[in-house]
C-alpha positions as CSV (number, residue, x, y, z in Angstrom):
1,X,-34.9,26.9,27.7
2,X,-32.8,24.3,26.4
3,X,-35.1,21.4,24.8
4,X,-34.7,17.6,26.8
5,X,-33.0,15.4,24.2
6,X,-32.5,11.6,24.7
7,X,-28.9,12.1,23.9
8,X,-26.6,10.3,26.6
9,X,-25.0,13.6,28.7
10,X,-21.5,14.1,28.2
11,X,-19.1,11.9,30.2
12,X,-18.6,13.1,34.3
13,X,-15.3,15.2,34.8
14,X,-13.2,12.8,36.2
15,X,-14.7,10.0,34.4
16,X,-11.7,7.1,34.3
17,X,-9.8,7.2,31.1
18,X,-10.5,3.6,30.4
19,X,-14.2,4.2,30.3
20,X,-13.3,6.6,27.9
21,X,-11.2,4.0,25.5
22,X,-13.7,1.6,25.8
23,X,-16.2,3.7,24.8
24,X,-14.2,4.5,21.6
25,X,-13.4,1.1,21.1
26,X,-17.2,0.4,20.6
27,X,-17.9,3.5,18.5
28,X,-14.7,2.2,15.8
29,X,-15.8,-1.1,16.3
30,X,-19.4,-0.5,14.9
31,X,-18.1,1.7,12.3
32,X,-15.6,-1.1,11.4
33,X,-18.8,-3.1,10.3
34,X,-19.9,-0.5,8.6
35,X,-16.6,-0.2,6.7
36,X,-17.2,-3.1,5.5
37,X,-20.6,-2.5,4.2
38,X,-19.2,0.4,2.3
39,X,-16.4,-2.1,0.6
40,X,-18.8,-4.5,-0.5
41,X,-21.9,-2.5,-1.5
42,X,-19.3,-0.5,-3.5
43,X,-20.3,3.1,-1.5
44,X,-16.5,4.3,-0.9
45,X,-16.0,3.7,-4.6
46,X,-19.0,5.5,-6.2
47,X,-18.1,8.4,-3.2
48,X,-14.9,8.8,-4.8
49,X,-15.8,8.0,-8.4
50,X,-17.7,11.8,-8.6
51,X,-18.6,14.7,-6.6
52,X,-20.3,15.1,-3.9
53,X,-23.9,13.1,-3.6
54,X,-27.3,13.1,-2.0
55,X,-28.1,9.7,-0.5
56,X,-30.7,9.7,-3.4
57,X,-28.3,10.3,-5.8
58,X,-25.7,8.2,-4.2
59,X,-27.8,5.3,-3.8
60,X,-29.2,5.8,-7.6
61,X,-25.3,5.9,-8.7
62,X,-24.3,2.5,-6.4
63,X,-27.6,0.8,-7.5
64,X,-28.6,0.7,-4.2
65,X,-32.1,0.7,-1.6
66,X,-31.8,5.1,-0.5
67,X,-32.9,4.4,3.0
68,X,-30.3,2.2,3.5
69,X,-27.6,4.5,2.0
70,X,-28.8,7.0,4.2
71,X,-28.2,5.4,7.2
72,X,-25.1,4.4,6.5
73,X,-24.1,7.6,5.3
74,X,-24.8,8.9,9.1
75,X,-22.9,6.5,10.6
76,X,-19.7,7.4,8.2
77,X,-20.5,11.2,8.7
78,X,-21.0,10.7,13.1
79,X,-17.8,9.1,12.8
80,X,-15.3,11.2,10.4
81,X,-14.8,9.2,7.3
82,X,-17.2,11.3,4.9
83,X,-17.7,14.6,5.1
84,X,-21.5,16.1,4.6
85,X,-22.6,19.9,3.1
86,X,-25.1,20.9,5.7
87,X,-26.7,23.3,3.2
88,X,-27.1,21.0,0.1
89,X,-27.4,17.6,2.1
90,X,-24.5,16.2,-0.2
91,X,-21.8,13.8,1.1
92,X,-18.4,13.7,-0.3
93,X,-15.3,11.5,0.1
94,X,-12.3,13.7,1.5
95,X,-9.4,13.0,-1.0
96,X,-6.9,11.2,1.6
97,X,-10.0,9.0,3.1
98,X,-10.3,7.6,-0.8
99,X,-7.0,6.8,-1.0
100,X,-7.5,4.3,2.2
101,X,-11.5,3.1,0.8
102,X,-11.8,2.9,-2.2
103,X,-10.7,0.4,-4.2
104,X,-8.1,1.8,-6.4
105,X,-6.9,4.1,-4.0
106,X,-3.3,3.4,-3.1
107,X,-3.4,2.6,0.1
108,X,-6.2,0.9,0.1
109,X,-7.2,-1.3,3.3
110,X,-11.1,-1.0,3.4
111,X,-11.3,-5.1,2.7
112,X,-9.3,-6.3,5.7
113,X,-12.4,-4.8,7.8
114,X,-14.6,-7.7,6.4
115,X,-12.5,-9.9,8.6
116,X,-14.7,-8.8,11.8
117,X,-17.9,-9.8,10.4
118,X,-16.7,-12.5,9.4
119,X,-15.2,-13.3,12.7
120,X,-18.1,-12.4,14.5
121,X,-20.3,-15.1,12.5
122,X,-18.4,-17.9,14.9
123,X,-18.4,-16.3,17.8
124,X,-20.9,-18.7,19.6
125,X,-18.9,-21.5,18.6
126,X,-15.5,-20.2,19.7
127,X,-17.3,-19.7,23.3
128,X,-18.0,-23.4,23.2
129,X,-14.4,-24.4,22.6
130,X,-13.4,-22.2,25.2
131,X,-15.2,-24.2,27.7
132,X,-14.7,-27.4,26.0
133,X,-11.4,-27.6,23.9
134,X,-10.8,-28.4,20.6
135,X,-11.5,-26.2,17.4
136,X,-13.5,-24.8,14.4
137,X,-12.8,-26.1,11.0
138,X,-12.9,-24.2,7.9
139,X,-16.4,-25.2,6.6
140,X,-17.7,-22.7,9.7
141,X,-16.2,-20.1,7.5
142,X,-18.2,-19.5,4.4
143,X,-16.6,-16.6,3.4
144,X,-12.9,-17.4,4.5
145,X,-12.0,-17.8,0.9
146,X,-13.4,-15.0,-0.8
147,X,-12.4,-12.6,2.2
148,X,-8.9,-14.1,2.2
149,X,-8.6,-13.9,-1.7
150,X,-9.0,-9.9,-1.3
151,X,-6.9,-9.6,1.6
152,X,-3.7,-11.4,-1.1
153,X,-4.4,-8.8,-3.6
154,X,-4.3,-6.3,-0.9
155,X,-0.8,-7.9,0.3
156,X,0.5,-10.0,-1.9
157,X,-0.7,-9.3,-5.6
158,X,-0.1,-5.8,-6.1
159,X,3.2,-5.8,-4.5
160,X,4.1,-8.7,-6.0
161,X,6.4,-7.7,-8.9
162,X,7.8,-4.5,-7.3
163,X,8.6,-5.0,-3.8
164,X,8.3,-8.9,-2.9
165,X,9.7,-10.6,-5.9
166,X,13.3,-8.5,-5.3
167,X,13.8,-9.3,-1.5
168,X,15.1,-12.7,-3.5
169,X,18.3,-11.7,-5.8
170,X,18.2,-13.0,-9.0
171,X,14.7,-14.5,-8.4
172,X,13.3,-12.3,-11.5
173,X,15.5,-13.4,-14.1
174,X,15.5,-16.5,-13.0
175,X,11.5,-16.7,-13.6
176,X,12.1,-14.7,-17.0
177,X,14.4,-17.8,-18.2
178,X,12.1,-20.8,-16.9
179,X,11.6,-22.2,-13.2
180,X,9.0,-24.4,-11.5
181,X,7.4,-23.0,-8.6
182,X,5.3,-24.0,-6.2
183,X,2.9,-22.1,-4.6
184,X,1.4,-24.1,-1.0
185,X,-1.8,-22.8,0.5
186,X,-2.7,-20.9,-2.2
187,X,-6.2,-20.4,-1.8
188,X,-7.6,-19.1,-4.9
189,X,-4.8,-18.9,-6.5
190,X,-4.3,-15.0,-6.8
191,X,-0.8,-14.9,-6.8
192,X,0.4,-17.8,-8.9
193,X,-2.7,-16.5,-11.5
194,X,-0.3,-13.0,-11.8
195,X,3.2,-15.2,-12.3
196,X,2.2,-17.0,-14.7
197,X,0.7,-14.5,-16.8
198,X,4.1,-12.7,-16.5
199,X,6.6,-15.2,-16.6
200,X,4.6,-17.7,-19.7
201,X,8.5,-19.5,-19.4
202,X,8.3,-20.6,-15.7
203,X,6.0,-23.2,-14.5
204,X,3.6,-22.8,-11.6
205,X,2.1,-25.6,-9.2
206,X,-0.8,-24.3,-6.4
207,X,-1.5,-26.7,-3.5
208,X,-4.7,-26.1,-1.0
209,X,-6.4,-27.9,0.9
210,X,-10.1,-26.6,-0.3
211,X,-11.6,-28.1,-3.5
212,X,-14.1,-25.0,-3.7
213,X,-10.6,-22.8,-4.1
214,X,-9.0,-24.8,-6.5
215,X,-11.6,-25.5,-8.6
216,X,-12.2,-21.3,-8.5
217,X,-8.1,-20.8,-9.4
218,X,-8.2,-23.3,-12.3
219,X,-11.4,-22.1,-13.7
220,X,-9.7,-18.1,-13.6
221,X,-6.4,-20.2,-15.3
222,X,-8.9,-21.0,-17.6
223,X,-10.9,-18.4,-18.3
224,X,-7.2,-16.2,-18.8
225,X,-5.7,-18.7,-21.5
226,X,-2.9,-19.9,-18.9
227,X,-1.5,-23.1,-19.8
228,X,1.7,-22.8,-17.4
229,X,-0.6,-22.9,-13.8
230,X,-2.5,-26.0,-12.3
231,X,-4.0,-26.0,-9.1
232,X,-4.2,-29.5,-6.9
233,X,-6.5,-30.0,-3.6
234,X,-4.0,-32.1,-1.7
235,X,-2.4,-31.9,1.8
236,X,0.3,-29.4,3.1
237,X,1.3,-31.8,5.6
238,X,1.6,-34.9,2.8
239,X,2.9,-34.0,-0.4
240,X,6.0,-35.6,-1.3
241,X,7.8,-33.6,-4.3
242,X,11.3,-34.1,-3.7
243,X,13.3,-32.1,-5.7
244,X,10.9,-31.2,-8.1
245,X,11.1,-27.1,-7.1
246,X,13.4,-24.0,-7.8
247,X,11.2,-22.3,-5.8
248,X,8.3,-22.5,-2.9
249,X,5.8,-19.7,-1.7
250,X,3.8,-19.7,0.8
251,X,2.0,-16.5,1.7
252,X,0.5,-16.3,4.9
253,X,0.1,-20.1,5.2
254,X,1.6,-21.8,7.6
255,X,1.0,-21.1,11.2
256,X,-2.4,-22.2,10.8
257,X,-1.7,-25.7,9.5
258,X,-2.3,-28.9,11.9
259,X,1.6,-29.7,10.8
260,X,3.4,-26.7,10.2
261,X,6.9,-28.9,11.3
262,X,5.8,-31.3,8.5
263,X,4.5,-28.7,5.5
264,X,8.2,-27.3,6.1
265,X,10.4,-30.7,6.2
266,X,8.3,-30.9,3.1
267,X,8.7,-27.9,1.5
268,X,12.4,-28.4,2.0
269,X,12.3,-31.7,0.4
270,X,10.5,-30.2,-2.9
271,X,13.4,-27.9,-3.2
272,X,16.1,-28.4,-6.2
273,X,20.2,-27.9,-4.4
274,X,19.9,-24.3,-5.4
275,X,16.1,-23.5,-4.9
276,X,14.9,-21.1,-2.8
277,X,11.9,-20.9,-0.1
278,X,9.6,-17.4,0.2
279,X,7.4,-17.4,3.1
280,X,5.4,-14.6,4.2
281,X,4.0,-14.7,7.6
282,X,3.0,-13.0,10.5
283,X,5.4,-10.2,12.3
284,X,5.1,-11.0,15.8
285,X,7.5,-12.3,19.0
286,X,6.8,-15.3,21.1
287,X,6.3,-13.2,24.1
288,X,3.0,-11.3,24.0
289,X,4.4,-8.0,26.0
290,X,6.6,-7.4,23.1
291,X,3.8,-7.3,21.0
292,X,2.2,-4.4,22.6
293,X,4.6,-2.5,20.8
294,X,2.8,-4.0,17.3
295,X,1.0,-1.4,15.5
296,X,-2.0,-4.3,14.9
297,X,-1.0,-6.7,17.7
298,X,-4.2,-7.1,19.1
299,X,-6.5,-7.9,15.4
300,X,-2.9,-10.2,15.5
301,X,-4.4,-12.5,18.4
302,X,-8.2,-11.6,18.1
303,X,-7.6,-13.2,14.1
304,X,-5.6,-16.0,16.0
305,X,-8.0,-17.4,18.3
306,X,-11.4,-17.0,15.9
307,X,-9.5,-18.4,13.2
308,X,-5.7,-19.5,12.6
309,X,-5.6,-21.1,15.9
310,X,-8.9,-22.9,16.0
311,X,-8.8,-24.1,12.6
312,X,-5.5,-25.8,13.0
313,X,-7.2,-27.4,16.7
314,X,-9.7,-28.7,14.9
315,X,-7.7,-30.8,13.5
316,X,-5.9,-32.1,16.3
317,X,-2.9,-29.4,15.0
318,X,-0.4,-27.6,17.0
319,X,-2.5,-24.6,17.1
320,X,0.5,-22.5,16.6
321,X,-1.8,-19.2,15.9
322,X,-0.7,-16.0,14.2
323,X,1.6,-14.5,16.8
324,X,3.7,-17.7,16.7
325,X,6.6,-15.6,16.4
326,X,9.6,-14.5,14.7
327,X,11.9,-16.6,17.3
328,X,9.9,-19.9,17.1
329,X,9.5,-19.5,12.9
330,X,13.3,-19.2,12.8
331,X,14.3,-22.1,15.2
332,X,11.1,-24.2,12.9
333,X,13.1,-23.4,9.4
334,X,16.4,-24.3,10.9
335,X,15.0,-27.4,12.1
336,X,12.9,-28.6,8.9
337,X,17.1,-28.0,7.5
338,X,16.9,-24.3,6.5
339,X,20.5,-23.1,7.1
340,X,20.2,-19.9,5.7
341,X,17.2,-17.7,6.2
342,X,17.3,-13.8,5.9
343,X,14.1,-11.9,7.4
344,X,12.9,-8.9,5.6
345,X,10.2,-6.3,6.0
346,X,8.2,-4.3,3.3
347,X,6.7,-0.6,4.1
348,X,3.5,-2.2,2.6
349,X,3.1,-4.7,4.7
350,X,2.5,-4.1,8.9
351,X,1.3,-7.9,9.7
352,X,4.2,-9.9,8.2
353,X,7.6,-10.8,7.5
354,X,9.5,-12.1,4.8
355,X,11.5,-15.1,5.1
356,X,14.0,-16.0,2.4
357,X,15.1,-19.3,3.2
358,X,17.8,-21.5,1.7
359,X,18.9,-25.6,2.0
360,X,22.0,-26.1,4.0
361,X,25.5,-26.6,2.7
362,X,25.0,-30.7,2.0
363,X,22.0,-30.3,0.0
364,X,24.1,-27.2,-2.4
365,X,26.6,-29.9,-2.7
């Protein structure tokens, strides 16, 4: 006789197929929380770092509490990312899983799953602005910053020099020789931290709206020796540096500004005749049933309305939010007096474009 269990039966015959998703859904969705706790605890790295470990000896090699490893290692063995010896008890890190979790795999993407914690944490508030209108400002987010400074090494900073830097023609040599860049919404300065360390002739310039990331990015400048980076807190939507630039970056930074029209009238300002403007941001269309067709379309809205959207509400913004499209970012540059503007795509990256955008004709003149 077959012993009861408190197990859930099996799913009817017949049962809908959409039960079935959702109930998948939920499963990946706990286990993306518990992706994260691997990341930051540092468990996918010591799982790859040696061979195969008890929780004992896995939590001994992580400095970590045991029963806690433990349970997370049953979530990551009921759900296919670590594999488990059912003789010895050990738990080991299949070779192409490590590649994806741990941090110097390469294709690592364990950090983006912080994102749904962190999320999550203003979920109540995002209910209320539902009903009510308006938005959530950035100090709901105490993470955003650290979270976001992962997620630009992840896409911006170790791609940098190999695939993003060459969409630009000439852009290399030109930083070898001596430019001034500037670098708007730069968060903790990740990016402009790597330039300057390898182009000591060029001069960098980060703008963000946060003092706390700022302060952080000049403190690293510091800490590194690097006397060719500053950061400012000022406004995107205010600066005023005409023709002070050969070139402007901005890496996943302006659809969530209060004045994207005005950060990119701006930005065309700052440019020199022959400058050139680099912006990286999101890979979507206006029209959401073409994005079904986006490999991440739906984290592309989720990430919109509990951040990029709300953030830029909250300060009586346009609210543009992530998926503001390819269409409306084209007909944007043209009218902040972009007249040419290729769009590129790197195998890296699934959420974004690339947008090389140049002054018109009368401003080369």
């Amino acid at each position: 006789m077959t012993p009861e269990t408190s197990l859930p039966a099996p799913p009817a015959a017949g049962a809908p197929p959409f039960a079935d998703r959702l109930v998948a859904m939920a499963n990946d969705a706990a286990l993306s929380l518990m992706i994260s706790i691997g990341h930051r605890t540092g468990l996918f790295d010591a799982l790859a770092a040696a061979p195969a470990a008890t929780s004992t000896a896995l939590a001994e090699r992580a400095g970590l509490d045991e029963r806690y490893v433990r349970e997370w290692l049953g979530a990551m063995v009921a759900g296919g990312l670590v594999d488990l010896d059912p003789l010895t008890g050990a738990a080991s890190l299949p070779a192409e899983h490590a590649a994806c979790l741990a941090r110097d795999g390469d294709q690592f993407l364990a950090s983006m799953f912080q994102w749904f914690a962190v999320l999550g944490s203003v979920e109540d508030g995002i209910v209320e602005r539902f009903r009510e209108g308006g938005g959530l400002g950035y100090d709901a987010y105490p993470r955003f910053h650290e979270v976001m400074a992962e997620e630009s090494d992840l896409t911006v900073v170790r791609p940098l020099f190999d695939a993003i830097l060459p969409i630009v023609p000439g852009l290399t040599d030109r930083l070898e020789a001596g430019i001034d860049v500037l670098d708007v919404g730069c968060g903790r300065g990740r990016a402009l931290l790597a330039l300057a360390e390898r182009y000591p002739r060029s001069r960098f310039v980060g703008y963000d709206r946060s003092d706390e990331a700022t302060a952080a990015a000049n403190e690293d400048a510091r800490r590194s020796g690097l006397t060719n980076v500053r950061f400012e807190a000022r406004d995107a939507a205010a600066f005023d540096d005409d023709g002070a630039f050969d070139l402007v970056c901005t890496f996943d930074a302006v659809h969530d500004q209060a004045r994207p029209d005005a950060l990119l009238s701006n930005i065309r300002r700052a440019l020199r005749a022959d400058g050139v403007y680099l912006m990286q941001d999101i890979r979507a269309s206006v029209d959401p049933a073409a994005n079904r067709a986006h490999p991440m379309g739906a984290f592309v809205y989720t990430i919109s309305c509990l951040h990029c959207m709300t953030v830029s509400l909250a300060d009586g913004g346009a609210g543009l939010g992530a998926a503001w499209g390819e269409e409306r970012a084209l007909e944007m540059l043209a009218e902040a007096g972009f007249e040419d503007v290729r769009v590129r795509t790197l195998e890296h990256d699934l959420l974004n474009n690339y947008y090389v955008a140049r002054p018109g004709a009368a401003a080369r003149a």
